[in-house]
Each structure stands twice: as structure tokens, then as C-alpha cells.
Backbone bond lengths (Angstrom), bond angles and torsions (degrees), N, CA, C in turn:
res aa  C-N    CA-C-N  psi(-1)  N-CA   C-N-CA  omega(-1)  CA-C   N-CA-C  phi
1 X - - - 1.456 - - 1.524 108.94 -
2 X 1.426 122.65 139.78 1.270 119.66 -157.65 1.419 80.15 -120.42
3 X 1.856 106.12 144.58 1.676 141.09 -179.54 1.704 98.93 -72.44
4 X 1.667 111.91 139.15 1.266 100.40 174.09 1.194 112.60 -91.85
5 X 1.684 115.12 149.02 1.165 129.61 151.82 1.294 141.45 -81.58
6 X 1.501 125.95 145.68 1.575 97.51 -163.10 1.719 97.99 -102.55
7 X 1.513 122.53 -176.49 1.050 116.32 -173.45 1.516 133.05 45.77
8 X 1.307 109.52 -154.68 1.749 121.07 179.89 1.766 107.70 -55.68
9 X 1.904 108.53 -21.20 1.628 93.35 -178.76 1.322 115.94 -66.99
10 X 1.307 123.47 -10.38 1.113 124.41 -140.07 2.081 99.20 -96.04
11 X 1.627 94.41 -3.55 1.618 93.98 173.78 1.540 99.98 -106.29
12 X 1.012 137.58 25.85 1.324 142.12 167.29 1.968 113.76 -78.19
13 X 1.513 102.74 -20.05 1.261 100.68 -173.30 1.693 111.06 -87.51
14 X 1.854 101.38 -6.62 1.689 121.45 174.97 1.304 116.00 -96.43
15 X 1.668 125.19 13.02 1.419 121.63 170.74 1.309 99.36 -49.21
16 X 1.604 121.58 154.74 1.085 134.53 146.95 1.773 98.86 73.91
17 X 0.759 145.62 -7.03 1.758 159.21 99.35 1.546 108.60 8.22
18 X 1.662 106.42 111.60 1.514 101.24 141.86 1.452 147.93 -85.28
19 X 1.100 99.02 92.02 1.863 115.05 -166.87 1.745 99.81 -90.10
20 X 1.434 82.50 162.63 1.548 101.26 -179.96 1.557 93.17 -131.18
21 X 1.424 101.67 161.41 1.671 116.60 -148.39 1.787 114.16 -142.62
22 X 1.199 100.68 74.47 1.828 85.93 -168.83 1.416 107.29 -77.08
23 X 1.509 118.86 144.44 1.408 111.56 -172.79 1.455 86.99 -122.88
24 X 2.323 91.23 168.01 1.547 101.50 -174.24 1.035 115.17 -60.06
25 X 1.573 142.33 -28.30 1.166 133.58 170.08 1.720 127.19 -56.59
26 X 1.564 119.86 -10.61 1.178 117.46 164.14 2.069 92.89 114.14
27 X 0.789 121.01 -29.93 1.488 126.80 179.44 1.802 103.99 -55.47
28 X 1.226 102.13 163.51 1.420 109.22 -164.14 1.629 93.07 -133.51
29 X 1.266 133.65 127.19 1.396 136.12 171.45 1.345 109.80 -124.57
30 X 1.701 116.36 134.69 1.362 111.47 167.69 1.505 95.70 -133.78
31 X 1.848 103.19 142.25 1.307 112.01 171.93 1.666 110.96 -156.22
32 X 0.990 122.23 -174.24 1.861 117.29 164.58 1.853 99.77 -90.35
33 X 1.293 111.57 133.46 1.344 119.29 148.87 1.181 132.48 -70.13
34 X 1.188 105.83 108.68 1.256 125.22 167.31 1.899 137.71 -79.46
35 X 1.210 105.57 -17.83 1.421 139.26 -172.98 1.165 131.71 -174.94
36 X 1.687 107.44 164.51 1.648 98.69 -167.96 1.896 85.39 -172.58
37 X 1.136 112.06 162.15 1.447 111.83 177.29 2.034 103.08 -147.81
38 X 0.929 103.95 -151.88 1.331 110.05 -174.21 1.702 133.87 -85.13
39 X 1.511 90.00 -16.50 1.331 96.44 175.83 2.132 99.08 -119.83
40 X 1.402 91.68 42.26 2.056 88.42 155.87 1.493 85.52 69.01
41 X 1.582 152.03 20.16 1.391 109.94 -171.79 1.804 93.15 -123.90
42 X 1.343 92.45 132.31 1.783 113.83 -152.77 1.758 102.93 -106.40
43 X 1.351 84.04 146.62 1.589 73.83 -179.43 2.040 95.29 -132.74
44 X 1.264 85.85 131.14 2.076 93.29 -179.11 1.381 91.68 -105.06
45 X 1.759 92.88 142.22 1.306 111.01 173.50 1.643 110.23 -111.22
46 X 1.504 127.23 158.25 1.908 106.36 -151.05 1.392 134.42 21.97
47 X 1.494 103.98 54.47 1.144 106.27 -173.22 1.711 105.61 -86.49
48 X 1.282 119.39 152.80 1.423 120.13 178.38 1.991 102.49 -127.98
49 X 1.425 106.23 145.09 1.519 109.46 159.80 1.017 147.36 -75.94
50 X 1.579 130.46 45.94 1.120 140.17 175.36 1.546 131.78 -6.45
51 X 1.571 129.72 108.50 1.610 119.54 -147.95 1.493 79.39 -135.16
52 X 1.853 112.76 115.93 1.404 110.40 157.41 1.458 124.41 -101.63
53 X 1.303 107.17 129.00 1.815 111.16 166.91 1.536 123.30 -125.36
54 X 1.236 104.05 102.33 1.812 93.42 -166.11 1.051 102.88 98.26
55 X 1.409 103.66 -153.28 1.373 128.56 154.41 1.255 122.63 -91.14
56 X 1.509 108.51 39.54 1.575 91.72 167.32 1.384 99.42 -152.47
57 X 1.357 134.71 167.03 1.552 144.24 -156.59 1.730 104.13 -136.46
58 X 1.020 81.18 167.70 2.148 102.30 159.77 0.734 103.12 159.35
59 X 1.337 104.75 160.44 1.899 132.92 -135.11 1.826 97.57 -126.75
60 X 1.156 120.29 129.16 1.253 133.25 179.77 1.880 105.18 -113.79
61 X 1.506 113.59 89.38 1.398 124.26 -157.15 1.597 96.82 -60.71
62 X 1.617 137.80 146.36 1.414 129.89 178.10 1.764 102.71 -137.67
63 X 1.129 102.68 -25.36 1.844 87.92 178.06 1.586 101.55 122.25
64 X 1.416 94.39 -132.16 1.550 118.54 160.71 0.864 110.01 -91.82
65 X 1.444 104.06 152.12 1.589 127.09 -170.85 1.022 119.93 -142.17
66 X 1.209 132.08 131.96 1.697 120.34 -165.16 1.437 92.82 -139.89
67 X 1.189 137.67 123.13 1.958 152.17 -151.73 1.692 96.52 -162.42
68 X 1.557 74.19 106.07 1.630 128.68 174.26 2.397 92.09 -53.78
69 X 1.134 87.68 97.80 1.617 107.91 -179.63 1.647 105.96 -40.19
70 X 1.309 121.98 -17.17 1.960 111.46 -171.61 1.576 92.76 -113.51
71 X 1.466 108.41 23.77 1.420 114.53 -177.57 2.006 118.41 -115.36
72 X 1.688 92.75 -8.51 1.120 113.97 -168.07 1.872 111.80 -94.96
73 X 1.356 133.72 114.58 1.072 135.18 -163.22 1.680 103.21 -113.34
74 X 1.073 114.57 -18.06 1.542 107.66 167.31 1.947 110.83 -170.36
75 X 1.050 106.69 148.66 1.823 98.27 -168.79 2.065 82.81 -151.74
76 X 0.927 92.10 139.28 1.504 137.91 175.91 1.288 133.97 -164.83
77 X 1.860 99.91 144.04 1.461 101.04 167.59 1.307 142.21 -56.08
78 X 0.810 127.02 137.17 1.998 117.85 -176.19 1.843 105.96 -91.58
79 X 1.332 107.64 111.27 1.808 107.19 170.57 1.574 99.61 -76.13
80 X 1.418 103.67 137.34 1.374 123.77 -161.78 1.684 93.49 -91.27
81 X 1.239 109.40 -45.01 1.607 102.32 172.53 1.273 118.67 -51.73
82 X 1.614 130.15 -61.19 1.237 139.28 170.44 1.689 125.35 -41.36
83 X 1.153 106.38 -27.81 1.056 122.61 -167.58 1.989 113.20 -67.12
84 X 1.526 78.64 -45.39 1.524 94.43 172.54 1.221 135.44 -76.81
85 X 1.482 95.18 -21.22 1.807 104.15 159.98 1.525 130.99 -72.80
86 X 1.433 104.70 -18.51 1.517 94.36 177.10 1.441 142.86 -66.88
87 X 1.112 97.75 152.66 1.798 100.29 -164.13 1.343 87.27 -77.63
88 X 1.876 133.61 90.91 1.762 113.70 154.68 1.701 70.28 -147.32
89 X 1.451 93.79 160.45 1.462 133.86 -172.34 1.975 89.04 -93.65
90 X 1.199 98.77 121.59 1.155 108.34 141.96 1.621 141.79 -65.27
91 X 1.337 144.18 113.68 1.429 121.94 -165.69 1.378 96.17 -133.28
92 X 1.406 144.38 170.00 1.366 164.16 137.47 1.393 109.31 -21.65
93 X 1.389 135.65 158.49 1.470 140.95 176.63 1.495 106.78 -63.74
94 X 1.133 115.41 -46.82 1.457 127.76 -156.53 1.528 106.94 -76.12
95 X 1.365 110.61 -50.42 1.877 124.88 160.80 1.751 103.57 -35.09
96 X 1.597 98.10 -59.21 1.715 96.35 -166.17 1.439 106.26 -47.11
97 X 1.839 82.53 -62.61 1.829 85.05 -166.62 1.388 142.32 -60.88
98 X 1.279 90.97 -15.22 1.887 109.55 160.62 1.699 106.62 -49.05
99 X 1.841 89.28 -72.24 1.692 99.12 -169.31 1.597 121.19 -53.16
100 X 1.592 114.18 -14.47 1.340 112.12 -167.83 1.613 98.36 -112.33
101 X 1.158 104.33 0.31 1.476 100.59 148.12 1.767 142.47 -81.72
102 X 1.349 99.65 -36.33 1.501 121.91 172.95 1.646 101.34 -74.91
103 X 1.563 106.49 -26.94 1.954 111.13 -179.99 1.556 107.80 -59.03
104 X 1.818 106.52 -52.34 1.201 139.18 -178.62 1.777 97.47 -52.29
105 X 1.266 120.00 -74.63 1.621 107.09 -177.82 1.210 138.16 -63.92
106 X 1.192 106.04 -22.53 1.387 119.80 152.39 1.047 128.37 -52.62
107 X 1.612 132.80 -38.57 1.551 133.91 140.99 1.117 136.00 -34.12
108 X 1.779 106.78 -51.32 0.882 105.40 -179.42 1.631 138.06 -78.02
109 X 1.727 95.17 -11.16 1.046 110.35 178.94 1.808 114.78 -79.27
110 X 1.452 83.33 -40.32 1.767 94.43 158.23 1.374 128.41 -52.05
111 X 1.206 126.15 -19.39 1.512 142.02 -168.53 1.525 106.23 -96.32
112 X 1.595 108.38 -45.18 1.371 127.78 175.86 1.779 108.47 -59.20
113 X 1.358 123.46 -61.13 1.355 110.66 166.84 1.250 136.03 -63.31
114 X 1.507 114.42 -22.91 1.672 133.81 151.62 1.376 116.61 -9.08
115 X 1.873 81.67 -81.64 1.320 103.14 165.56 1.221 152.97 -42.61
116 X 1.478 92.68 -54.40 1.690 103.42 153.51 1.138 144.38 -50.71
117 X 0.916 96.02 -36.42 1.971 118.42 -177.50 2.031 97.76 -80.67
118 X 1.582 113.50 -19.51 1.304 122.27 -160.14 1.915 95.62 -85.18
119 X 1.903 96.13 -33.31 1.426 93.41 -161.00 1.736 109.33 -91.33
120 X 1.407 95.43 -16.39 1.778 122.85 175.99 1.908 96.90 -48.76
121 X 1.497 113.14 -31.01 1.296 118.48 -143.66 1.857 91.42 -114.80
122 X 1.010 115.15 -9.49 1.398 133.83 179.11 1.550 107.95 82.23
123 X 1.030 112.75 19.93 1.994 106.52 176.85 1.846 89.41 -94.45
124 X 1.262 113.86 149.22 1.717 152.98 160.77 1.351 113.18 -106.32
125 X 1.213 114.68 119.42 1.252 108.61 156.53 1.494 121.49 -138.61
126 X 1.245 111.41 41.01 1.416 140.20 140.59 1.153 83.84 -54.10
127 X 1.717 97.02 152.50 1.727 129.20 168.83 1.487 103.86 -102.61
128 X 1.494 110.63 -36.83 1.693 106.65 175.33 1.747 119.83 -60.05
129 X 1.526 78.94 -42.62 1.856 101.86 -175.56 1.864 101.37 -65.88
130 X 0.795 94.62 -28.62 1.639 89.68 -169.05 1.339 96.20 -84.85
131 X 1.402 130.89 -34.54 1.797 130.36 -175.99 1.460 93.08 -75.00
132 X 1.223 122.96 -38.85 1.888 103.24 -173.51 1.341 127.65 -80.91
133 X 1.753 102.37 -17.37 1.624 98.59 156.27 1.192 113.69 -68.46
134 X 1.526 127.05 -71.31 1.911 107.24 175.80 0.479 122.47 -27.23
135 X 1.744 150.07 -24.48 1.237 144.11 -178.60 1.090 113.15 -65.67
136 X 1.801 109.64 -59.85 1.330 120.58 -169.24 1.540 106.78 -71.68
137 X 1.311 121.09 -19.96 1.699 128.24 178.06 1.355 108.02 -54.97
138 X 1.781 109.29 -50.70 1.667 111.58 -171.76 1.392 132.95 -86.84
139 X 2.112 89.11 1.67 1.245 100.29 172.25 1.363 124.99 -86.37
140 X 1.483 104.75 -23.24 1.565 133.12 -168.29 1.894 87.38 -73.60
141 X 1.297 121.64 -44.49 1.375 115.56 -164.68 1.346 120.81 -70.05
């Protein structure tokens, strides 16, 4: 049974570990750790970019990887047994990146009527839009 560590030591017991790495940008990285220092910032060695759509994935291979530690939103080990059981379709780079593009506009288009329906109702949530009413609020006063 291994003693806990507090903080960043506490991924020292996953050197050489295949972890997976979700970052703030929403991207998913898996590689072996190779390093780590004091402020969380990790560096994967064969690391690949993992892209989910559906039920199905593919891996965009990158090398080394070196991820800036206040960039890291969750890091775990990957069970190699488990891994192989899951129900997702493997597909080609080119398959993914198609599908997670049409995923991608579809959001956005979703976001776009959001909005609309948000501004129909008089809420902004523009940051510009919201600074030019205060403006005009403290001018009115």
C-alpha cells in the first residue's frame, strides 16, 4: 500500500504510466509519463490525440508532449485491460476529423439560435454588449 502524497508529488508514483490527460481546452491526450515538476507541468512521451464523436474515436499520433501544468483539468491512469473492452469504434484521422467537424457546426449553430431566442427575450451575453449598456445606463443617470 503506497503513503499519500500531497499535491503534484503525488503523480510521481505514475512515472512511466499510461495516463490520459484532459486539458482546459477540451482535447484529450494519452501518453506514458515521463516527467513532472512542481508546478503539475507533465510531459507524455508517445503521446497521441484522442478525438471522440459518437461512439467512435481516432487517435492523431504527436510524439512528445510537454502540457503547461495550469492547463491540466484531469490526469489519470489508463487500465490496459479495460481499455480494450470498450464499446467505441475505432476510425482513421480523416473519418474523425470530418465527423468532429460537422459535431463542431452543429454547436455552433446551436449556440447561434440560443442566442437568439436569448436576445428575442432581452438578455446579452456579449461582453462588449453588456459594457455598452453601462455605458449608456450611466449616461442616462
Amino acid at each position: 500500500m503506497s503513503q499519500y502524497l500531497p499535491g503534484t508529488a503525488s503523480l510521481l508514483e505514475d512515472l512511466d504510466k499510461k495516463l490520459m490527460v484532459l486539458l482546459r481546452d477540451g482535447r484529450t491526450l494519452i501518453g506514458y509519463l515521463r516527467s513532472i515538476d512542481q508546478f503539475a507541468n507533465l510531459v507524455l512521451h508517445q503521446a497521441i490525440e484522442r478525438i471522440h464523436v459518437g461512439n467512435k474515436y481516432g487517435d492523431i499520433p504527436i510524439g512528445i508532449f510537454v502540457i503547461r501544468g495550469e492547463n491540466v483539468v484531469l490526469c489519470g491512469e489508463i487500465d490496459s485491460e479495460k481499455e480494450e473492452r470498450v464499446d467505441l469504434k475505432r476510425v482513421d484521422i480523416d473519418e474523425i476529423l470530418a465527423e468532429q467537424k460537422v459535431e463542431l457546426e452543429a454547436k455552433r449553430e446551436k449556440e447561434k439560435l440560443r442566442l437568439k431566442a436569448m436576445q428575442n427575450y432581452g438578455l446579452f451575453f456579449n461582453a462588449d454588449v453588456l459594457y455598452l449598456n453601462k455605458v449608456k445606463f450611466k449616461q442616462i443617470l
